[in-house]
N, C-alpha and C positions, 0 to 999 in steps of 0.2 A: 768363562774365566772369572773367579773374585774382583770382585774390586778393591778396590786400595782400603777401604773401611774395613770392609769385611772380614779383609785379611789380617789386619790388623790385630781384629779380637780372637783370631783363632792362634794365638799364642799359648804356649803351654799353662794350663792353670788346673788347679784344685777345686772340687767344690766337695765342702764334708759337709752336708746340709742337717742336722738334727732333727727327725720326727716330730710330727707334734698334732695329736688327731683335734682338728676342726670342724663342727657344727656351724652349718650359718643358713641364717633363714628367718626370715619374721615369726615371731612365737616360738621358736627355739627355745628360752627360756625353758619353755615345759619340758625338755629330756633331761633337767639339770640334776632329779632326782635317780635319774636312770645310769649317768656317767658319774657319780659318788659311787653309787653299788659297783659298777663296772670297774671300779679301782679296786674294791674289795673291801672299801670304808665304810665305816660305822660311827663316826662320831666328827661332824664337820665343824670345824671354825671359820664363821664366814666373817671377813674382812671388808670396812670400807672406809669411806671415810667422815664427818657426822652429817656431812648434809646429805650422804650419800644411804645412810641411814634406812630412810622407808624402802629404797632399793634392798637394801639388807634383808630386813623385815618379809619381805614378799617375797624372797630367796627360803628364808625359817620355815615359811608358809609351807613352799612347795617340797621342802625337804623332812618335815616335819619333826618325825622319830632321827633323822638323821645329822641333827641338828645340836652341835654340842654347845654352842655360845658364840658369843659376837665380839671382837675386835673395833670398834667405831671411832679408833681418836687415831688415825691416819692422819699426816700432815705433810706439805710438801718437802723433797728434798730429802728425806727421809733421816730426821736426826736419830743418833745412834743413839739416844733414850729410849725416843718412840718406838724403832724396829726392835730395842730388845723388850719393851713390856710388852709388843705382840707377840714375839717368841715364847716369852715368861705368859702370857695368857692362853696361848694354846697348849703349851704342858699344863697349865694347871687343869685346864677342860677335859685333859685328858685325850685333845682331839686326835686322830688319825691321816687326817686330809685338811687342807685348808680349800674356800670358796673367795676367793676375789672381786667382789661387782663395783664397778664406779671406774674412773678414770686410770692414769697414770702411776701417782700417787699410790694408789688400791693396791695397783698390779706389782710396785718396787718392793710395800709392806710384803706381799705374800711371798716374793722371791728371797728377801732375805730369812723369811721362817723357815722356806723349804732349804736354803743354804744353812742354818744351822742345826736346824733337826732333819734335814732327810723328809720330811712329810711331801708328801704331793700335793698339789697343786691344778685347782679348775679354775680359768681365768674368766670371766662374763666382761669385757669391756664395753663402757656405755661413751666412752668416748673417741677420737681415733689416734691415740697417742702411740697403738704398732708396738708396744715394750712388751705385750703379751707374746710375742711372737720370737723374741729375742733373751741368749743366755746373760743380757746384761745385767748388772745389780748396779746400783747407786749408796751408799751410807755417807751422810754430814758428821764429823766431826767438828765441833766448833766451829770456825766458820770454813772447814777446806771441804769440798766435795770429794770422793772417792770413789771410781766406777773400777768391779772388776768384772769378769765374763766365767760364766761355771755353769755347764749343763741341767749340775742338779738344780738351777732353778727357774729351768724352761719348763712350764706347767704342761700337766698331762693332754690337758684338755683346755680349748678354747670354744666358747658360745659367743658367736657373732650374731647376736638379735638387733636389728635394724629398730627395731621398735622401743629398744628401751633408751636408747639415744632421741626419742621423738620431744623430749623433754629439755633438752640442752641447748638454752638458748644461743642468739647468731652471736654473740660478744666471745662465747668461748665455744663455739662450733669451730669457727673459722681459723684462731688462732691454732686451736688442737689438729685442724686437718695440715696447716701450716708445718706445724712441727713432722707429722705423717713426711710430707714432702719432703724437709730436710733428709730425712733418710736416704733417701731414695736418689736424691740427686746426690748425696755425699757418695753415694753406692755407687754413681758412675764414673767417679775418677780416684774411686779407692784403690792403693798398690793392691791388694790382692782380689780385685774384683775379676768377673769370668764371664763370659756370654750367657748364660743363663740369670745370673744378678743384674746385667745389664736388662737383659730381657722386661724382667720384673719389675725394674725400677722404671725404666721409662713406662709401660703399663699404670704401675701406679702413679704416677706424675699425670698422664692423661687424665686417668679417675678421677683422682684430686682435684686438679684444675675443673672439671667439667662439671663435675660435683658441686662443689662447694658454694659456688653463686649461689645455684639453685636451693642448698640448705640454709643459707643465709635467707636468702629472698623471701621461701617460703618453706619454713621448719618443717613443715607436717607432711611434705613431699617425701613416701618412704623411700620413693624409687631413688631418688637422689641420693637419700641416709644410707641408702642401702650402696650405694656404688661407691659413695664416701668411704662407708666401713669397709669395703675391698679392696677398692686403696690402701688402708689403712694397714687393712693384714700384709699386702705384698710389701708394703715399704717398710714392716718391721720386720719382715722375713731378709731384707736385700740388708737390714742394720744387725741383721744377728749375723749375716754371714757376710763380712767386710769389716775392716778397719775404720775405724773411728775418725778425722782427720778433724784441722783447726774450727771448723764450726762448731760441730759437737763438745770437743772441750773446751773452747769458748764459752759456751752455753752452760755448760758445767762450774764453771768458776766464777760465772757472771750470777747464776742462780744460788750455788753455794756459799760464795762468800758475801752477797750482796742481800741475798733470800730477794731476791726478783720471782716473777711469778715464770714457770718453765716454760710455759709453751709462747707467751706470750714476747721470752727471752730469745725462742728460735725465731718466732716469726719476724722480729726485728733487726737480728743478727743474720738471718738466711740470705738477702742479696748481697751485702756488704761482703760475707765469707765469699761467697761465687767471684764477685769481682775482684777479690785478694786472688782467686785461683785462674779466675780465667783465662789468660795467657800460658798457664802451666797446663791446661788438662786442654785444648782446644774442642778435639773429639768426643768429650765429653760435656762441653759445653753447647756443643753443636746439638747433640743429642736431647738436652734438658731443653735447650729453646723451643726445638722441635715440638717434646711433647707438650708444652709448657703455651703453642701453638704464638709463641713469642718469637720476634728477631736476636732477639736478645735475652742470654737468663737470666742473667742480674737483674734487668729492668723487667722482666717477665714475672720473679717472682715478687719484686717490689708492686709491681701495679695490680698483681690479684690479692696482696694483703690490702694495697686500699680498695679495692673493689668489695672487697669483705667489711671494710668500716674496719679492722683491725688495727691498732697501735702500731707506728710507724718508727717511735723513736726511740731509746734508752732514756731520754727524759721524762717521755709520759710513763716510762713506768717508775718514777720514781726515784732512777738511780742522781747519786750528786756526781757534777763531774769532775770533783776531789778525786775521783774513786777509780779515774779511766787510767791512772799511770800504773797502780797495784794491780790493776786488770790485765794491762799489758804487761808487766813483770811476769807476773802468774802465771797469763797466757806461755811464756818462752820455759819456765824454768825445768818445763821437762821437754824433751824432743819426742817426736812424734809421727809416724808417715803424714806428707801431707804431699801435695803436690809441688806448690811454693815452699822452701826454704821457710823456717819459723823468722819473718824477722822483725826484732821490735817496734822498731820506731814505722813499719809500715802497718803493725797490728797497735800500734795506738793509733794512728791516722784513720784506721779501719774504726776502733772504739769513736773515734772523733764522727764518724761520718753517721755511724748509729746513733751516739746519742743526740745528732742532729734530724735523725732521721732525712737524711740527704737522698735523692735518686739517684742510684749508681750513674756515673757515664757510660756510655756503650762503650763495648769493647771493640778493639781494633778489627776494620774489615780483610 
Protein backbone atom coordinates (compact mmCIF):
# COMPACT_ATOMS: atom_id res chain seq x y z
CA UNK A 1 0.00 0.00 0.00
CA UNK A 2 1.36 3.82 -0.78
CA UNK A 3 1.86 5.80 1.75
CA UNK A 4 0.29 8.96 2.55
CA UNK A 5 3.35 11.10 0.77
CA UNK A 6 3.59 9.05 -1.95
CA UNK A 7 0.14 9.29 -2.76
CA UNK A 8 0.04 12.46 -2.52
CA UNK A 9 2.37 13.30 -5.48
CA UNK A 10 0.75 10.80 -7.77
CA UNK A 11 -1.77 13.45 -8.44
CA UNK A 12 -2.69 14.32 -12.02
CA UNK A 13 0.09 16.46 -13.63
CA UNK A 14 2.01 17.49 -16.82
CA UNK A 15 5.31 17.35 -17.66
CA UNK A 16 6.27 19.00 -21.26
CA UNK A 17 10.00 18.74 -20.62
CA UNK A 18 12.07 20.64 -23.78
CA UNK A 19 15.13 18.84 -25.14
CA UNK A 20 18.31 20.17 -24.82
CA UNK A 21 21.51 17.90 -25.92
CA UNK A 22 24.29 18.03 -22.87
CA UNK A 23 27.88 17.35 -23.00
CA UNK A 24 29.51 17.00 -19.52
CA UNK A 25 32.75 15.93 -18.50
CA UNK A 26 36.25 17.47 -17.81
CA UNK A 27 37.81 18.79 -21.07
CA UNK A 28 34.57 18.67 -22.79
CA UNK A 29 35.45 22.08 -23.88
CA UNK A 30 37.22 20.27 -26.72
CA UNK A 31 33.86 19.08 -28.81
CA UNK A 32 32.91 22.68 -28.78
CA UNK A 33 34.17 22.89 -32.34
CA UNK A 34 32.38 19.61 -33.24
CA UNK A 35 28.70 20.93 -31.84
CA UNK A 36 28.94 24.44 -34.03
CA UNK A 37 29.44 22.11 -37.17
CA UNK A 38 26.70 19.78 -35.81
CA UNK A 39 24.25 22.73 -36.03
CA UNK A 40 25.15 23.33 -39.45
CA UNK A 41 27.03 26.87 -38.53
CA UNK A 42 29.55 28.60 -39.94
CA UNK A 43 30.08 31.76 -38.43
CA UNK A 44 30.03 31.88 -34.35
CA UNK A 45 29.51 34.84 -32.19
CA UNK A 46 30.91 33.98 -28.87
CA UNK A 47 29.56 36.00 -26.00
CA UNK A 48 30.73 36.74 -22.51
CA UNK A 49 31.28 39.00 -20.36
CA UNK A 50 34.87 41.24 -20.08
CA UNK A 51 36.43 39.52 -17.28
CA UNK A 52 35.18 36.55 -18.75
CA UNK A 53 37.17 37.55 -21.88
CA UNK A 54 40.27 35.11 -22.04
CA UNK A 55 37.58 32.32 -21.48
CA UNK A 56 36.20 33.88 -24.86
CA UNK A 57 39.55 33.92 -26.33
CA UNK A 58 40.38 30.20 -25.86
CA UNK A 59 36.71 29.39 -27.23
CA UNK A 60 38.10 31.56 -30.91
CA UNK A 61 41.12 29.28 -30.39
CA UNK A 62 39.47 26.18 -30.54
CA UNK A 63 36.78 27.16 -33.07
CA UNK A 64 39.14 29.00 -35.16
CA UNK A 65 37.66 29.32 -39.05
CA UNK A 66 34.48 29.21 -37.25
CA UNK A 67 34.67 32.13 -35.40
CA UNK A 68 32.78 35.24 -36.48
CA UNK A 69 33.63 37.88 -33.55
CA UNK A 70 33.12 38.42 -29.94
CA UNK A 71 30.30 40.11 -27.82
CA UNK A 72 32.59 41.01 -24.36
CA UNK A 73 30.57 43.94 -22.76
CA UNK A 74 27.83 41.45 -21.00
CA UNK A 75 26.68 43.10 -17.93
CA UNK A 76 24.32 41.98 -15.07
CA UNK A 77 20.58 42.11 -15.15
CA UNK A 78 20.75 42.49 -18.78
CA UNK A 79 19.78 46.19 -19.66
CA UNK A 80 17.99 46.53 -22.81
CA UNK A 81 20.88 48.60 -24.36
CA UNK A 82 23.29 46.06 -23.76
CA UNK A 83 21.11 42.91 -25.09
CA UNK A 84 20.22 45.03 -28.12
CA UNK A 85 24.01 45.87 -29.19
CA UNK A 86 24.65 42.06 -28.77
CA UNK A 87 21.77 41.40 -31.16
CA UNK A 88 22.97 44.47 -33.40
CA UNK A 89 26.65 42.72 -33.15
CA UNK A 90 25.81 39.53 -34.15
CA UNK A 91 24.00 40.62 -37.48
CA UNK A 92 26.62 42.90 -38.16
CA UNK A 93 29.23 39.64 -37.99
CA UNK A 94 27.12 38.25 -40.02
CA UNK A 95 26.94 35.35 -37.30
CA UNK A 96 24.78 32.18 -37.68
CA UNK A 97 25.12 30.54 -34.11
CA UNK A 98 25.90 32.21 -31.08
CA UNK A 99 28.67 30.59 -28.22
CA UNK A 100 28.00 31.55 -24.59
CA UNK A 101 30.98 31.01 -21.99
CA UNK A 102 30.99 32.54 -18.48
CA UNK A 103 28.33 32.84 -15.97
CA UNK A 104 24.64 33.86 -15.79
CA UNK A 105 24.87 37.05 -17.11
CA UNK A 106 26.67 35.35 -20.50
CA UNK A 107 23.86 32.74 -20.74
CA UNK A 108 20.59 35.80 -20.39
CA UNK A 109 22.85 37.95 -23.29
CA UNK A 110 22.73 34.85 -25.69
CA UNK A 111 19.13 34.00 -24.94
CA UNK A 112 17.79 37.23 -25.78
CA UNK A 113 19.84 37.07 -29.36
CA UNK A 114 18.45 33.82 -30.11
CA UNK A 115 14.87 35.53 -28.98
CA UNK A 116 15.23 38.13 -31.50
CA UNK A 117 17.02 36.65 -34.30
CA UNK A 118 16.09 33.05 -34.22
CA UNK A 119 20.08 32.04 -34.06
CA UNK A 120 21.10 29.17 -31.97
CA UNK A 121 22.59 28.87 -29.21
CA UNK A 122 25.74 26.60 -27.37
CA UNK A 123 25.73 27.38 -23.86
CA UNK A 124 29.50 26.63 -21.96
CA UNK A 125 28.69 27.53 -18.34
CA UNK A 126 31.59 28.27 -15.92
CA UNK A 127 29.53 28.90 -13.28
CA UNK A 128 26.38 27.09 -11.60
CA UNK A 129 23.68 29.58 -12.14
CA UNK A 130 21.34 26.44 -14.03
CA UNK A 131 19.74 29.48 -16.66
CA UNK A 132 21.41 27.45 -19.31
CA UNK A 133 19.07 24.88 -18.91
CA UNK A 134 15.94 26.95 -18.63
CA UNK A 135 13.39 28.75 -21.56
CA UNK A 136 13.78 31.76 -19.23
CA UNK A 137 14.94 35.46 -20.44
CA UNK A 138 15.39 38.41 -18.26
CA UNK A 139 15.59 42.29 -20.07
CA UNK A 140 16.12 45.59 -17.39
CA UNK A 141 14.34 48.34 -18.53
CA UNK A 142 15.19 51.32 -16.55
CA UNK A 143 15.11 50.27 -13.31
CA UNK A 144 12.01 47.39 -13.68
CA UNK A 145 13.22 43.84 -14.43
CA UNK A 146 11.25 41.77 -16.97
CA UNK A 147 11.40 37.87 -17.08
CA UNK A 148 9.54 36.08 -19.80
CA UNK A 149 9.75 32.23 -20.78
CA UNK A 150 10.08 31.22 -24.94
CA UNK A 151 11.59 28.08 -26.08
CA UNK A 152 13.48 29.61 -28.83
CA UNK A 153 15.90 30.55 -26.30
CA UNK A 154 16.80 27.22 -24.63
CA UNK A 155 20.31 26.71 -26.28
CA UNK A 156 20.93 23.76 -28.46
CA UNK A 157 23.57 22.58 -26.75
CA UNK A 158 25.09 22.74 -23.21
CA UNK A 159 29.05 21.97 -22.24
CA UNK A 160 29.40 21.22 -18.72
CA UNK A 161 33.21 21.30 -18.25
CA UNK A 162 34.07 20.97 -14.63
CA UNK A 163 37.21 22.29 -15.33
CA UNK A 164 36.61 25.58 -16.47
CA UNK A 165 34.84 26.57 -13.24
CA UNK A 166 38.45 25.55 -11.47
CA UNK A 167 38.96 29.19 -11.68
CA UNK A 168 36.01 30.69 -9.78
CA UNK A 169 36.90 31.73 -6.61
CA UNK A 170 35.01 30.56 -3.12
CA UNK A 171 33.28 34.42 -2.75
CA UNK A 172 31.38 33.76 -5.86
CA UNK A 173 31.34 29.83 -5.97
CA UNK A 174 29.29 29.58 -3.25
CA UNK A 175 26.83 32.27 -3.55
CA UNK A 176 26.23 31.00 -7.57
CA UNK A 177 25.74 27.34 -6.25
CA UNK A 178 23.27 29.11 -3.63
CA UNK A 179 21.21 30.54 -6.36
CA UNK A 180 21.42 26.65 -8.24
CA UNK A 181 19.44 25.74 -4.96
CA UNK A 182 16.86 28.37 -4.97
CA UNK A 183 15.56 26.63 -8.02
CA UNK A 184 15.31 23.61 -6.99
CA UNK A 185 13.62 24.10 -3.67
CA UNK A 186 11.15 26.70 -5.21
CA UNK A 187 10.61 23.50 -7.66
CA UNK A 188 9.16 21.64 -4.83
CA UNK A 189 6.20 23.54 -3.78
CA UNK A 190 5.58 24.95 -7.26
CA UNK A 191 1.59 24.71 -8.25
CA UNK A 192 2.47 23.02 -11.29
CA UNK A 193 5.22 20.77 -10.13
CA UNK A 194 5.17 16.65 -10.67
CA UNK A 195 7.01 13.69 -9.31
CA UNK A 196 9.66 13.79 -11.62
CA UNK A 197 10.62 17.66 -10.88
CA UNK A 198 10.44 16.63 -7.38
CA UNK A 199 12.74 13.92 -8.06
CA UNK A 200 15.27 16.28 -9.56
CA UNK A 201 15.18 18.90 -7.41
CA UNK A 202 15.60 17.18 -4.18
CA UNK A 203 18.71 15.34 -6.05
CA UNK A 204 20.10 18.65 -6.80
CA UNK A 205 19.74 20.10 -3.41
CA UNK A 206 21.75 17.03 -2.16
CA UNK A 207 24.59 17.78 -4.80
CA UNK A 208 24.50 21.31 -3.83
CA UNK A 209 24.58 21.02 -0.24
CA UNK A 210 27.41 18.20 -0.39
CA UNK A 211 29.15 19.98 -2.89
CA UNK A 212 29.68 23.20 -2.20
CA UNK A 213 31.73 23.16 1.31
CA UNK A 214 33.99 21.02 -0.43
CA UNK A 215 34.38 23.93 -3.45
CA UNK A 216 34.73 26.48 -1.12
CA UNK A 217 37.34 24.73 1.11
CA UNK A 218 39.32 23.51 -1.55
CA UNK A 219 38.71 24.94 -5.28
CA UNK A 220 40.86 22.73 -7.09
CA UNK A 221 38.73 19.74 -5.89
CA UNK A 222 37.28 18.59 -9.58
CA UNK A 223 35.36 16.01 -8.09
CA UNK A 224 33.33 18.49 -5.98
CA UNK A 225 33.13 21.25 -9.14
CA UNK A 226 32.13 18.41 -10.90
CA UNK A 227 29.02 17.41 -8.67
CA UNK A 228 28.52 21.19 -8.11
CA UNK A 229 27.85 21.57 -11.74
CA UNK A 230 25.21 18.63 -11.65
CA UNK A 231 23.47 20.13 -9.25
CA UNK A 232 23.46 22.91 -11.23
CA UNK A 233 22.06 21.33 -14.43
CA UNK A 234 19.14 19.55 -12.47
CA UNK A 235 18.17 22.62 -10.68
CA UNK A 236 17.91 24.56 -13.84
CA UNK A 237 16.10 21.98 -15.53
CA UNK A 238 13.26 21.63 -12.17
CA UNK A 239 13.31 26.02 -12.93
CA UNK A 240 12.60 25.60 -16.62
CA UNK A 241 9.93 23.36 -15.91
CA UNK A 242 7.70 24.97 -12.85
CA UNK A 243 6.38 28.16 -11.93
CA UNK A 244 8.38 30.83 -10.75
CA UNK A 245 6.90 31.75 -7.05
CA UNK A 246 7.77 34.85 -4.49
CA UNK A 247 11.57 34.10 -4.21
CA UNK A 248 12.46 34.29 -7.60
CA UNK A 249 10.60 37.43 -8.26
CA UNK A 250 11.70 38.81 -5.27
CA UNK A 251 14.98 38.38 -6.45
CA UNK A 252 14.06 39.87 -9.68
CA UNK A 253 12.97 43.27 -8.48
CA UNK A 254 15.54 43.31 -5.67
CA UNK A 255 18.44 42.97 -8.54
CA UNK A 256 16.48 44.98 -11.10
CA UNK A 257 15.44 47.90 -9.43
CA UNK A 258 18.25 48.12 -6.91
CA UNK A 259 21.16 46.49 -9.36
CA UNK A 260 22.07 44.32 -6.40
CA UNK A 261 24.39 41.60 -7.43
CA UNK A 262 22.12 38.30 -8.47
CA UNK A 263 23.23 35.46 -6.99
CA UNK A 264 24.31 36.95 -4.13
CA UNK A 265 20.54 38.51 -3.98
CA UNK A 266 19.29 34.76 -3.83
CA UNK A 267 21.45 33.66 -1.45
CA UNK A 268 20.35 36.12 1.12
CA UNK A 269 16.64 36.17 0.26
CA UNK A 270 16.49 32.12 -0.13
CA UNK A 271 15.76 31.19 3.89
CA UNK A 272 13.61 34.25 4.59
CA UNK A 273 11.29 33.18 1.18
CA UNK A 274 11.21 29.36 2.66
CA UNK A 275 10.09 30.65 5.92
CA UNK A 276 7.35 33.14 4.22
CA UNK A 277 6.19 29.68 2.76
CA UNK A 278 6.80 27.20 5.13
CA UNK A 279 3.50 26.65 6.85
CA UNK A 280 1.89 26.62 3.16
CA UNK A 281 3.90 23.90 1.41
CA UNK A 282 4.68 21.63 4.66
CA UNK A 283 5.62 18.43 2.34
CA UNK A 284 7.75 20.35 0.58
CA UNK A 285 9.47 21.68 3.14
CA UNK A 286 9.88 18.44 4.69
CA UNK A 287 11.50 17.28 1.52
CA UNK A 288 14.18 20.33 1.17
CA UNK A 289 15.25 19.78 4.87
CA UNK A 290 15.81 16.35 4.19
CA UNK A 291 17.92 16.89 1.31
CA UNK A 292 19.40 19.89 2.76
CA UNK A 293 20.34 17.04 5.54
CA UNK A 294 18.89 19.95 7.93
CA UNK A 295 15.88 19.82 10.63
CA UNK A 296 14.89 22.60 9.35
CA UNK A 297 14.87 24.55 5.51
CA UNK A 298 14.88 27.80 6.46
CA UNK A 299 17.53 27.37 8.94
CA UNK A 300 19.28 24.57 6.66
CA UNK A 301 19.67 26.97 3.92
CA UNK A 302 20.60 29.86 6.06
CA UNK A 303 23.51 27.98 7.93
CA UNK A 304 25.18 26.39 4.56
CA UNK A 305 25.33 30.21 3.13
CA UNK A 306 27.37 30.98 6.31
CA UNK A 307 29.29 27.82 6.11
CA UNK A 308 30.35 29.15 2.50
CA UNK A 309 31.53 32.62 4.27
CA UNK A 310 28.66 33.95 1.76
CA UNK A 311 26.84 37.43 2.55
CA UNK A 312 23.97 36.92 4.95
CA UNK A 313 22.22 40.31 4.64
CA UNK A 314 20.57 42.92 2.21
CA UNK A 315 22.92 45.33 4.03
CA UNK A 316 26.11 43.99 3.17
CA UNK A 317 25.24 44.01 -0.21
CA UNK A 318 24.59 47.35 -0.24
CA UNK A 319 21.12 47.90 -0.43
CA UNK A 320 19.68 51.27 1.75
CA UNK A 321 16.86 50.43 3.86
CA UNK A 322 14.78 53.48 2.34
CA UNK A 323 14.42 51.00 -0.31
CA UNK A 324 12.62 47.89 1.60
CA UNK A 325 8.96 49.63 1.36
CA UNK A 326 9.24 49.99 -2.90
CA UNK A 327 10.48 46.45 -2.63
CA UNK A 328 7.53 45.38 -0.89
CA UNK A 329 5.12 47.32 -3.09
CA UNK A 330 6.73 45.94 -6.23
CA UNK A 331 6.95 42.64 -4.61
CA UNK A 332 2.68 42.47 -4.52
CA UNK A 333 1.84 44.69 -7.49
CA UNK A 334 1.53 41.63 -9.76
CA UNK A 335 0.02 38.21 -8.32
CA UNK A 336 1.51 35.37 -8.83
CA UNK A 337 1.31 31.33 -7.91
CA UNK A 338 2.84 31.16 -4.66
CA UNK A 339 2.09 28.91 -1.99
CA UNK A 340 1.30 31.95 0.70
CA UNK A 341 -1.01 34.39 -0.38
CA UNK A 342 1.27 37.59 -1.66
CA UNK A 343 0.86 39.59 1.49
CA UNK A 344 2.38 42.90 2.04
CA UNK A 345 3.20 43.91 5.24
CA UNK A 346 4.51 40.13 5.83
CA UNK A 347 6.78 40.44 2.58
CA UNK A 348 8.14 43.70 4.09
CA UNK A 349 8.76 42.03 7.55
CA UNK A 350 10.42 39.26 5.30
CA UNK A 351 12.66 42.40 3.42
CA UNK A 352 13.23 43.46 7.27
CA UNK A 353 14.62 40.21 8.26
CA UNK A 354 16.99 40.14 5.07
CA UNK A 355 18.41 43.10 5.29
CA UNK A 356 19.14 42.17 8.80
CA UNK A 357 20.38 39.21 7.85
CA UNK A 358 18.34 37.51 10.69
CA UNK A 359 18.27 33.30 11.24
CA UNK A 360 14.93 32.33 10.37
CA UNK A 361 13.06 30.66 13.39
CA UNK A 362 12.26 27.21 13.05
CA UNK A 363 9.10 26.28 11.87
CA UNK A 364 6.42 24.76 13.80
CA UNK A 365 6.84 21.04 14.78
Amino acid sequence: MLDAQCAVMMRSFLLDQPACRVIFGAGSIAQLSAEVERLGARRALIVSTAAERPLAEDAARRLGRLTAGFFSDAVMHHPIETVQAARDRALAVDADCCVTIGGGTTTGTGKVIALETGMPVIAVPTTYAGSEMTPIYGITEGTVKRTGRDRKVLPRTVIYDPELTLSLPPEVSGPSGINALAHSIEGLYAHDTNPITVLMAEESIRALSRSLPAVVRTPADIDARSEALYGAWLAGIVLGGTAMGLHHKLCHTLGGTFNLPHAEVHTVILPHAIAYNREFAPEAMQRAAAALSAADAAQGAFDLAVSLGAKTSLAQLGMSPEGLDRAADLAVQNQYPNPRPLERDAIRQLLENAYAGTRPEPGKA
